[in-house]
C-alpha positions as CSV (number, residue, x, y, z in Angstrom):
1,X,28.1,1.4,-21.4
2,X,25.8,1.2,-18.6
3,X,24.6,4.3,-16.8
4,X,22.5,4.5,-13.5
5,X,19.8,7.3,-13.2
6,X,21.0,9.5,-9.9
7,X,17.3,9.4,-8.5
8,X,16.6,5.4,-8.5
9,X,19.3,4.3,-8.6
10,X,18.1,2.1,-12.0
11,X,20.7,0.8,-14.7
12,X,18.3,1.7,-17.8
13,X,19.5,5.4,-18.2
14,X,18.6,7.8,-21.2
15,X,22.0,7.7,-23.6
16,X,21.2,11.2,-24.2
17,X,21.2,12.8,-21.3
18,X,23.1,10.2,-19.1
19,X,21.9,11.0,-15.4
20,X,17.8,10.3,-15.3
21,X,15.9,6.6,-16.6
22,X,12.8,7.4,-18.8
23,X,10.4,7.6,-15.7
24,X,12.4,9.6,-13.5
25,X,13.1,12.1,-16.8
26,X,9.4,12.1,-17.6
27,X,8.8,12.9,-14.1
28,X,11.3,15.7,-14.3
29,X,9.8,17.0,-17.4
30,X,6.8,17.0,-15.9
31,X,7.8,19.5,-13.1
32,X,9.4,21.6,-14.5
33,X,6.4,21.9,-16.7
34,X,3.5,22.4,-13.5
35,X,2.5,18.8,-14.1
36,X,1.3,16.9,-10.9
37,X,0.8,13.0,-10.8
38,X,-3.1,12.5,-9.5
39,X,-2.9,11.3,-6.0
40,X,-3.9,7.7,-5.8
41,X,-6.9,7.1,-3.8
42,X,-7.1,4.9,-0.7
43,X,-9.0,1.6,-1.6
44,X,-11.3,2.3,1.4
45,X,-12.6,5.8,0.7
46,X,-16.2,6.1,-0.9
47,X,-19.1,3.9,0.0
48,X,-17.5,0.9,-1.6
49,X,-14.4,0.7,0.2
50,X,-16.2,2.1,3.9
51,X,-18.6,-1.0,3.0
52,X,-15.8,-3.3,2.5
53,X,-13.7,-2.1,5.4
54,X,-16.5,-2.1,7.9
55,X,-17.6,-5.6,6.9
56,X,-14.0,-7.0,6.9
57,X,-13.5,-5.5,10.7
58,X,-17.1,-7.1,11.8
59,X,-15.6,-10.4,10.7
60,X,-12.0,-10.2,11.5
61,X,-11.4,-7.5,13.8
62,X,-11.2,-9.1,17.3
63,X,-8.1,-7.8,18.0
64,X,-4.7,-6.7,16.1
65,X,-3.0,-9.7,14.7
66,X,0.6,-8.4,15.5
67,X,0.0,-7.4,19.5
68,X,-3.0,-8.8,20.3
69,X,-4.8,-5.3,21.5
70,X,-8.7,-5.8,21.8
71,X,-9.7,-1.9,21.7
72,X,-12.1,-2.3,18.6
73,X,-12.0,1.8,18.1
74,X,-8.2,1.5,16.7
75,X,-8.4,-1.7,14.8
76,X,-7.5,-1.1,11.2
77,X,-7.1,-2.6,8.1
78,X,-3.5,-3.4,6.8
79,X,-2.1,-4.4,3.1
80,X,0.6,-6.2,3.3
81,X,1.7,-5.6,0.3
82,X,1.0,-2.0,0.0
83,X,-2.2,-0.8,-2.1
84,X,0.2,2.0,-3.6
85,X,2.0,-0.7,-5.3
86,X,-0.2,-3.0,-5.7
87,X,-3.4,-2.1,-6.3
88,X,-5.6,-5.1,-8.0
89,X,-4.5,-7.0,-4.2
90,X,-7.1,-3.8,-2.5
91,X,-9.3,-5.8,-1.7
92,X,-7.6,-9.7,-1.5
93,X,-8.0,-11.2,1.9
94,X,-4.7,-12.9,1.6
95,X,-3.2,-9.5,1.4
96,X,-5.4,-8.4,4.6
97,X,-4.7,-8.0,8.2
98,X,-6.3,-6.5,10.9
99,X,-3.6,-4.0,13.4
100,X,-4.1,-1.8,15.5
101,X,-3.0,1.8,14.8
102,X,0.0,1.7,16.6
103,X,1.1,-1.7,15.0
104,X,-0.1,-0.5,11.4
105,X,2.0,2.8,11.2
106,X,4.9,0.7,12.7
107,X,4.7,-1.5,9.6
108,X,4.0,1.2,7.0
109,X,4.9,0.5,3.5
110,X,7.5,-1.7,4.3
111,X,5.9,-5.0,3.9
112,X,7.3,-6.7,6.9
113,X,5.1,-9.6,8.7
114,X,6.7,-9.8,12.4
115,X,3.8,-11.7,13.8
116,X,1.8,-15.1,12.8
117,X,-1.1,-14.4,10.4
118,X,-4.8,-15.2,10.2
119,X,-5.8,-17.2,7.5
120,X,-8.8,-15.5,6.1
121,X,-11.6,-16.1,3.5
122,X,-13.7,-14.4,1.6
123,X,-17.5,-14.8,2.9
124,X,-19.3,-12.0,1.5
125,X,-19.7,-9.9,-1.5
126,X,-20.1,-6.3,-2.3
């Protein structure tokens, strides 16, 4: 019989307790017992990232890709694909855009691409 965990919604269920999957249990366990997952850290904190960030805006940051707004101060960098979720694509142009504030907290996490996108290349190194 199949069970589906009441937190994700996932069809691999622990048998034994029939409500939570093995992450969403182990997660459990882990509260209940004062465990905290480590916060993951943005790509572009620490010199590396600030480095990487800075130098990706000097090349690509004329204005946001999605509305077109010029005001350098509140360009940003977006993932695509979220770093949260993908982390080794940090750092991958082709998972790059440059939005500006407004346009970037629109998006979110979500992983949508309303506008036309830059095609971008790598030029420099670390």
């Amino acid at each position: 019989m199949i069970y589906i965990c009441s937190k994700c919604k996932s069809e691999k269920v622990n048998i034994e307790d029939k409500i939570l999957c093995p992450k969403c249990h182990k997660k459990y366990i882990d509260e209940l017992n004062g465990v905290k997952e480590p916060k993951q850290r943005h790509p572009f904190e620490g010199e590396k990232g600030m480095r990487f960030k800075n130098r990706f805006l000097a090349e690509f940051g004329e204005c946001c890709e999605r509305c077109g707004t010029t005001y350098r101060s509140i360009l940003q960098v977006h993932h695509v694909k979220p770093f949260s979720k993908f982390p080794h694509l940090s750092y991958d142009y082709e998972n790059l855009d440059v939005l500006c504030k407004k346009c970037n907290q629109h998006i979110g996490n979500s992983g949508l691409v309303d506008y036309e996108r830059k095609i971008k290349t790598e030029t420099f190194n670390l």
